[in-house]
N, C-alpha and C positions, 0 to 999 in steps of 0.2 A: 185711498191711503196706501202708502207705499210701505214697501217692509223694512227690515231692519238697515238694509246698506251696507253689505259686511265689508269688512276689511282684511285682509291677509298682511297678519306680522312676519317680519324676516329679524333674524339675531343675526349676524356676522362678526364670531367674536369673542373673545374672553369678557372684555368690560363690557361689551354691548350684554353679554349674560349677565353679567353685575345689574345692569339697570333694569336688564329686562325678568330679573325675578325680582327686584322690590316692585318695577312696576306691576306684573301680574297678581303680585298680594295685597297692592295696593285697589285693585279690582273687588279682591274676594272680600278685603273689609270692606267693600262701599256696597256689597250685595244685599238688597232689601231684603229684608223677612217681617216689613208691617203690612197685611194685606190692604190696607187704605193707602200705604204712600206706592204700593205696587203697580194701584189703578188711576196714581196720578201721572199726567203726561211732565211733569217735571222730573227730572233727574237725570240719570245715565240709562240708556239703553246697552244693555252689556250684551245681547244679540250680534253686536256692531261688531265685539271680538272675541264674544266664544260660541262654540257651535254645541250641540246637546246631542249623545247619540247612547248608547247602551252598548253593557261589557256582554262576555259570552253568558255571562249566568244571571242574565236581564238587568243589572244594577243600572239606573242611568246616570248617564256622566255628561260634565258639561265644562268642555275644558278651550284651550286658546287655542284659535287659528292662525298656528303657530309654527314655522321652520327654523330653525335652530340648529346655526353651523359653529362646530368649534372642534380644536386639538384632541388628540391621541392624549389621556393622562389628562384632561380638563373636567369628568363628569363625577369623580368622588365614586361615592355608592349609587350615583345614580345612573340605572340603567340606560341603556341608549330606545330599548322598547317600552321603556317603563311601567308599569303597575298592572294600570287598570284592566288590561285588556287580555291578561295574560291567563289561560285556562290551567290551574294547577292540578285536577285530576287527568291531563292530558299528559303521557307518557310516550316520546317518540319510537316506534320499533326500530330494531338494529336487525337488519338482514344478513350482517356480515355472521360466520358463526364459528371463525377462529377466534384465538386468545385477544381479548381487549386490555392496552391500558388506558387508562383515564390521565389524563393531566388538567388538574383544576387549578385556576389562575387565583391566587388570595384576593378575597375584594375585599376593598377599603369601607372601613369603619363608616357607622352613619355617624352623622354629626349627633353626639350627644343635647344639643338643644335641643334641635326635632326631634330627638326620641323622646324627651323628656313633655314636648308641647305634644307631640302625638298622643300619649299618654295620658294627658292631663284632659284631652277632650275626645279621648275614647273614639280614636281613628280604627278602623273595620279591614285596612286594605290587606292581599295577603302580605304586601312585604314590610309593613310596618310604617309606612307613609300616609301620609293625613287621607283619612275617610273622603271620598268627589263630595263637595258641596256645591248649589246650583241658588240662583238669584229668588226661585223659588221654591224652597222650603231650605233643610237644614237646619245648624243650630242659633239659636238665639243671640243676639250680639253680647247680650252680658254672660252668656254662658260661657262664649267663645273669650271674652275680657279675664271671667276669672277662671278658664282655663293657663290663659298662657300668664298668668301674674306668676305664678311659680318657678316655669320657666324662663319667661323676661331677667325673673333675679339671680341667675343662674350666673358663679363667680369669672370674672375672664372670659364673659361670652364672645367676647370680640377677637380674642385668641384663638379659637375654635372655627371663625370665618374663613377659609380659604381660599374657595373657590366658591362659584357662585351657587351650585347647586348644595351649599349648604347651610343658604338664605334662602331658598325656593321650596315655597309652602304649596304651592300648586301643581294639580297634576297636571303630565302632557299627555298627548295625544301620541299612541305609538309611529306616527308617521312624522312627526317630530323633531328628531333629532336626527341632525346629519354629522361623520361623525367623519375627520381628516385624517385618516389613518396614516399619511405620506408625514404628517410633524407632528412633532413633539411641542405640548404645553407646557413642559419643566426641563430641565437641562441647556447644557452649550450646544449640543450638536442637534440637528435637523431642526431648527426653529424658522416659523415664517415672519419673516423677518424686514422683505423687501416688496414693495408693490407688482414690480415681475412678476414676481413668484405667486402671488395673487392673483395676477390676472391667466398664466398657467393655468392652474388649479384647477379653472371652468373652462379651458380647451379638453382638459380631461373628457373623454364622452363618459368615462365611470360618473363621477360626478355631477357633469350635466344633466347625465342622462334621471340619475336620483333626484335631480331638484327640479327639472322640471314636469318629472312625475307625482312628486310631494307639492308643486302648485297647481299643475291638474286637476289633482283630488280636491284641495279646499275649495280652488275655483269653482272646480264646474259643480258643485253643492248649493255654489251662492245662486240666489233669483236676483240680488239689487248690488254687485259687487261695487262699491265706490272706487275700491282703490285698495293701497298697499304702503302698510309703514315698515319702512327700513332703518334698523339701528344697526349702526355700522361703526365696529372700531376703527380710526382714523389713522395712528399713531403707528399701527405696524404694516404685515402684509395683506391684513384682511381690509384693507384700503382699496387694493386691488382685485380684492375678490368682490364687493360691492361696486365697484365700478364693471365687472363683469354682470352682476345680479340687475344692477340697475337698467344696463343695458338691454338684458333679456327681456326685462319688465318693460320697459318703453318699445322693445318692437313687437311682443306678443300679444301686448294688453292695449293697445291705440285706446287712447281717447279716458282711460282710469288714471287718475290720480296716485301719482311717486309721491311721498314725502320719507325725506331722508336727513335722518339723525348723523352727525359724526360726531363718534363718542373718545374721547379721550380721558386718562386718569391721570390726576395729577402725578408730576416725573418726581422722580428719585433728585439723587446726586448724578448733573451730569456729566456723561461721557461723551469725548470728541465725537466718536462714530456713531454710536445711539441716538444722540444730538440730529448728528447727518442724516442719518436713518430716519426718524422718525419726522425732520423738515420734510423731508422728500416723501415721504408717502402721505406727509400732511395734505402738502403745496401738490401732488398729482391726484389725491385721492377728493382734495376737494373740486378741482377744473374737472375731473369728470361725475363726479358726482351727480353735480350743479348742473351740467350739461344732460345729466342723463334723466333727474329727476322734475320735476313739478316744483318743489321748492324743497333745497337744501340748510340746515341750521346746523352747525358746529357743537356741540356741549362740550364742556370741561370747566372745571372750576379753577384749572392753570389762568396764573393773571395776563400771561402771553404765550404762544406757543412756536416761538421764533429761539434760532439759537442759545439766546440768550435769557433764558424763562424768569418771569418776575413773582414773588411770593401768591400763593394762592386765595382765592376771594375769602373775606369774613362774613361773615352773615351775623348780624349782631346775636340772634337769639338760638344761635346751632353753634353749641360746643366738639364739632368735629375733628377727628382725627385727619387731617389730610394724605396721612401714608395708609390709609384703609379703603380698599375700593369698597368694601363694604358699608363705610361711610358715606364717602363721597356720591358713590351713584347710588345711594337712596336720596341722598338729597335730586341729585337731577332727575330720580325718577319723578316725585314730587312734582318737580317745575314740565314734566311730559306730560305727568295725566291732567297736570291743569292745563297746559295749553292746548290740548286735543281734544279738551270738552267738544267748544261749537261742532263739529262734525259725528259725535257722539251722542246728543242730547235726542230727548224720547219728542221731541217735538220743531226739534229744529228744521230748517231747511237746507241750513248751509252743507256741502260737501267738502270733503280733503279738496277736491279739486278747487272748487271756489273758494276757499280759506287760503289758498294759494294765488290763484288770482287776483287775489286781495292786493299781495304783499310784492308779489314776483313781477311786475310791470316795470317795463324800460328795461329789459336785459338782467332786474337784479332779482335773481335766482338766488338768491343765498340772501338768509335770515340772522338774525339774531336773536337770543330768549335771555331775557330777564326777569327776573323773580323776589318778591321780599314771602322768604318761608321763615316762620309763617308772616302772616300781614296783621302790622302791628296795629290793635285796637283792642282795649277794654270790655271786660263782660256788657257792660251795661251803655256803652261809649254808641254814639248811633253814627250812621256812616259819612254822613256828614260834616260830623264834628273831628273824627278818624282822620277826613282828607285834608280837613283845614289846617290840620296838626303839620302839614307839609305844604308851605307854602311854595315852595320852590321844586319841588315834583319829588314824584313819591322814593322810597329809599329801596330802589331798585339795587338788586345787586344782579352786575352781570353772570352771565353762562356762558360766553361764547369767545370769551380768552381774547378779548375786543380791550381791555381795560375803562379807564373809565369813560361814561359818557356822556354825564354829564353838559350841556350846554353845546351838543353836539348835533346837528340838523337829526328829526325822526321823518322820515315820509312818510311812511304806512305801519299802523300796528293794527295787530288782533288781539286783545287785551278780555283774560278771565279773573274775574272776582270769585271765589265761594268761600261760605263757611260764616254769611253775616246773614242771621234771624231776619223773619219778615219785618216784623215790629221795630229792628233796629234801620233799615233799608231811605227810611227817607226823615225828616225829623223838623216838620212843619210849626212854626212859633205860634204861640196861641192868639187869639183876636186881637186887634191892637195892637199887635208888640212888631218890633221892626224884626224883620230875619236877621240873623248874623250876617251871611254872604250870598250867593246867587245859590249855592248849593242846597243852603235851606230853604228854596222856595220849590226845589223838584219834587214831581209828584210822583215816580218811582227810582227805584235802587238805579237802573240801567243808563235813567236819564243825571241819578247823581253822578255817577261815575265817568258819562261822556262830558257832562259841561265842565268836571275838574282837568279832565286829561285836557281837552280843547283852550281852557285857562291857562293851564302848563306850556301849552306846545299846539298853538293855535293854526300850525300851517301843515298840522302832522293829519294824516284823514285815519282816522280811530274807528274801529269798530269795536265793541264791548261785550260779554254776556255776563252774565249774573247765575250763579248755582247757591241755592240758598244750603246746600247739605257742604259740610266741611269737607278736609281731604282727611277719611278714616283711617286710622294706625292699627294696624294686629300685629306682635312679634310674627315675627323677627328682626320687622322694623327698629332698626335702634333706638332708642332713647340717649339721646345725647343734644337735650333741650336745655337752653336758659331755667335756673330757677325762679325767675321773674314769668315764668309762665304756668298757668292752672292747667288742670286737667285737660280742659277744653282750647287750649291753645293761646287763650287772651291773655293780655297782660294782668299782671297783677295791682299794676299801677298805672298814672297817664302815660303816654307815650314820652311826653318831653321830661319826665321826672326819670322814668326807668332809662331811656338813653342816656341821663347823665350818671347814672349811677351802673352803669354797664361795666363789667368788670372786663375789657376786653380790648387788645390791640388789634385795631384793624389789618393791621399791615401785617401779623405774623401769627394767624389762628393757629395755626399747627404746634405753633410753642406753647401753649397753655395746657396746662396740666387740666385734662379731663378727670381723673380722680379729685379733685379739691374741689368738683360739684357736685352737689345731690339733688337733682333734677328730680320732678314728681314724673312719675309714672303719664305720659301726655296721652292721651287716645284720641285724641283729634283736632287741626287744627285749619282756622283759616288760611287761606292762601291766594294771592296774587299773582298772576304771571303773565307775561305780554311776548308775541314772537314781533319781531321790529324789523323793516326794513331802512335801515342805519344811514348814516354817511359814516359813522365812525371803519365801515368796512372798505371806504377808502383809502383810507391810511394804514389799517392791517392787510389786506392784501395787498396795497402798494409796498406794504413795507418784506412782506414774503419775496416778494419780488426783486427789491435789491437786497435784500442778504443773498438770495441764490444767485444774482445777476454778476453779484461781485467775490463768487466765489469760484476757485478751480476745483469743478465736479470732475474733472478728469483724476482727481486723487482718492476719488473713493467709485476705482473700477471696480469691486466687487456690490455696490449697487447698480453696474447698470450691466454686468454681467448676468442677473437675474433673469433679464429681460426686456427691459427699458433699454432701447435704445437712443443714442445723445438728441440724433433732430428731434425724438420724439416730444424728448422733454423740453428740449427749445423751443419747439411749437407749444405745450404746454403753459411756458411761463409766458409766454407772449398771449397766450389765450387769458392767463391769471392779470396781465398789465389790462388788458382791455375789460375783462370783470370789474375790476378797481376801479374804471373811468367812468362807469355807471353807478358808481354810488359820490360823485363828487359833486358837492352843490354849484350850483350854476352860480358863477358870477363868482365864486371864491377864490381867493388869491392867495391864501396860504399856501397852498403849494399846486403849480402847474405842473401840466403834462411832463416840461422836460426834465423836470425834477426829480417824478416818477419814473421817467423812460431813460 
């Protein structure tokens, strides 16, 4: 029996911290405390990405194996050594023994929610941060539910989001957080801005020299290291600083498993040069990304991310804000923890590296994830009957700023179901009676789910798992759900009665008045999500391609002043034309090579 498999997380990033503290809360709500389902080999092994160690005054702690790089002015009240580890009857001696002055720097307010949820469930730490809880023992789920119900209701909490560390319910690891003191995360002046500049940043030896000390340490702790998830802002300079990481990672670690997130938040109103800016660290941060990692996937809920950006994804049953990262990257947290299960599970076999292998064959290194949060079915609805409800494949919404894709070739996916009861999993007709479809004659949940995808998309080679425990909500998580959804996530009604009664434009979620719902309180909900290796990524990176092909980047010298030099990036796009070619179906005619080129 082999052990845990651990993983080493990297954040690179403002938004990449956005996702990556809903995701790490969304850890601590799925942490068992039933000793019977402890000893069961289903679930999550959370081994996989927290380590367990003890503070100076023996408390033990059990927190994520975790590096986290981000700006000067991006951490709020949160310490850069944070919490746990910190000895408060230790007093450092001053040997100096002339006159001292003291200059103490104001620190910023905690977020009034987390004090309020700290509070509420009688957090221990010294600095007023949530109590370490570990997968076994700590508080009770419904204690911790009606802990944070008082905070949850707490007026304008969305206004109170900033930055990310003031959604982050979890503690870190003092070796944790790496911390850019050369930019600024607010203001006009010293921003990183450019992929140059990024990729700088890790010639720094200051720099290097820190991170690859903080992967040292996690590394050489691990016995079964699989591999390393990198969530990587796309959109600015930290493009470039992950194309550095990734690098190190692929020539330190031979033979472990890259997978890498590129994180983008839906844009503003655009501007010409931000626009430029952000194609270009887009179009270079993914060529090497791709290049550098195991298998690359794009997220963002932008419906394009080419000059000319189109409105952002709906999700029928998520009333979000699209100008809130604190919105938006909890939804894509959602669609990470579900697709990262398979290499997670207390009993799987599969590796990150093999979940890659899967999808990454024939040059196409770059994934796509698609997701229906949650996944539409009724309390009592069985899974069966759930799939039938979509005859024409299921109501996938993209992630990966791909548009739609609909009736578009799939080659490979790796497709996670959780959050549907055993009892509801397959739904056999009694003696005599004909089944409905081929669906109700399977005789597990795993095998339902392969022969509808295979129905759907008969030339796509599918792999599936099944997690019967939902994806658990603890605040901070927003609540910004359909009220056509219970407690539990399920519809209130059938599927095809509530989508027609959907109060919702597709095409423009961000214009609906999130006040004019009153959503219940959700604590858990099923969820689907699948990473796809596309054709539809032939037409978005060919289309990268000629917008930059057919533009004069010699008018924005102060991007390639940075550091980017022109052949680099020439070679670049030429590397992005030949990426595209590998996701084009054979034998298609819609558009050729010269069309592209």
């Amino acid at each position: 029996m082999w052990g845990p498999r651990e993983v080493v997380t990297l954040q690179l990033g403002h938004y990449a911290g956005s996702v990556g503290a809903h995701w790490w809360g969304l850890q601590e709500a799925s942490f068992c405390t039933d000793p019977v389902d402890k000893k069961s080999n289903e679930g999550i092994r959370h081994d996989v990405l927290f380590r367990a160690g003890e503070t100076l005054q023996g408390q033990e702690t059990y927190t994520p194996r975790l590096i986290v790089m981000d700006l000067k002015g991006s951490l709020s009240s949160l310490k850069q050594e944070g919490c746990l580890y910190q000895d408060t009857k230790t007093n450092t001696p001053v040997a100096w023994k002339g006159k001292l002055t003291a200059h103490q720097e104001e620190t910023s307010p905690k977020n009034p929610f987390l004090k309020d949820l700290n509070r509420s469930q009688g957090g221990t730490s010294p600095s007023g941060n949530f109590a370490p809880r570990t997968p076994h023992g700590g508080k009770d789920r419904t204690l911790l539910l009606e802990g944070q119900d008082k905070a949850s209701k707490e007026p304008n909490m969305e206004s109170t989001m900033h930055v990310w560390s003031d959604f982050l319910r979890t503690h870190l690891h003092p070796r944790s957080i790496l911390t850019i003191h050369q930019y600024n995360h607010e203001g006009e002046s010293s921003r990183l801005e450019a992929f140059g500049q990024g990729e700088k940043l890790l010639q720094d030896p200051t720099y290097l020299e820190e991170l690859e000390d903080r992967l040292h340490f996690y590394v050489e702790e691990c016995d079964y290291l699989q591999g390393f998830q990198v969530l990587c802002d796309l959109h600015n300079g930290f493009s470039g600083v992950g194309a550095k990481v990734t690098e190190l990672l692929q020539d330190e670690y031979t033979g472990k498993g890259i997978l890498t997130w590129g994180l983008t938040p839906v844009h503003s109103v655009p501007n010409p040069q931000l626009s430029f800016y952000r194609l270009m660290n887009t179009v270079l941060g993914l060529v090497h990304l791709s290049s550098h990692s195991s298998l690359f996937c794009p997220l963002s809920l932008n419906g394009r991310l080419g000059l000319r950006p189109e409105p952002p994804v709906a999700l029928p049953y998520v009333h979000y804000d699209a100008s809130l990262d604190y919105h938006t990257s909890a939804i894509l947290a959602t669609a990470l923890d579900t697709c990262t299960v398979p290499y997670r599970l207390q009993a799987s076999t599969i590796s990150m590296a093999h979940l890659a292998e899967a999808l990454n064959f024939s040059g196409r290194k770059v994934a796509t994830a698609v997701t229906a949060v949650p996944f539409p079915v009724a309390p009592s609805q069985s899974l069966p009957d759930a799939l039938c409800a979509h005859q024409s494949g299921l109501p996938w919404s993209p992630l990966s700023s791909c548009g739609e894709q609909r009736g578009i070739r799939c080659f490979a996916q790796s497709a996670v179901l959780r959050g549907i009861a055993k009892e509801h999993l397959v739904s056999k007709p009694p003696p005599g009676c004909e089944p409905k479809s081929v669906l109700h004659m399977s005789e597990t949940g795993e095998e339902v789910l392969a022969r509808y995808l295979y129905t759907v998309s008969p030339t796509t080679l599918s792999t599936v798992h099944l997690l019967q425990s939902p994806c658990q909500l603890l605040a901070p998580y927003p609540q910004y759900f359909s009220p056509l959804l219970d407690k539990q996530g399920f519809l209130l009604d059938a599927p095809a009665r509530a989508s027609a009664t959907l109060p919702l434009n597709r095409k423009t979620p961000a214009s609906i008045s999130i006040s004019s719902f009153h959503p219940p309180d959700v604590e858990s909900i099923p969820v689907i999500a699948a990473l796809q290796s596309s054709a539809v990524l032939h037409g978005t990176l060919g289309a990268f391609y000629k917008e930059l092909r057919h533009l004069d980047v010699r008018r924005w010298a102060s991007f390639f002043s940075a550091g980017v030099e022109l052949d680099d990036f020439q070679e670049a796009l030429e590397e992005l034309r030949t990426l595209s070619q590998c996701y084009r179906e054979s034998g298609s005619e819609e558009e050729s090579e010269e069309e592209v080129d």
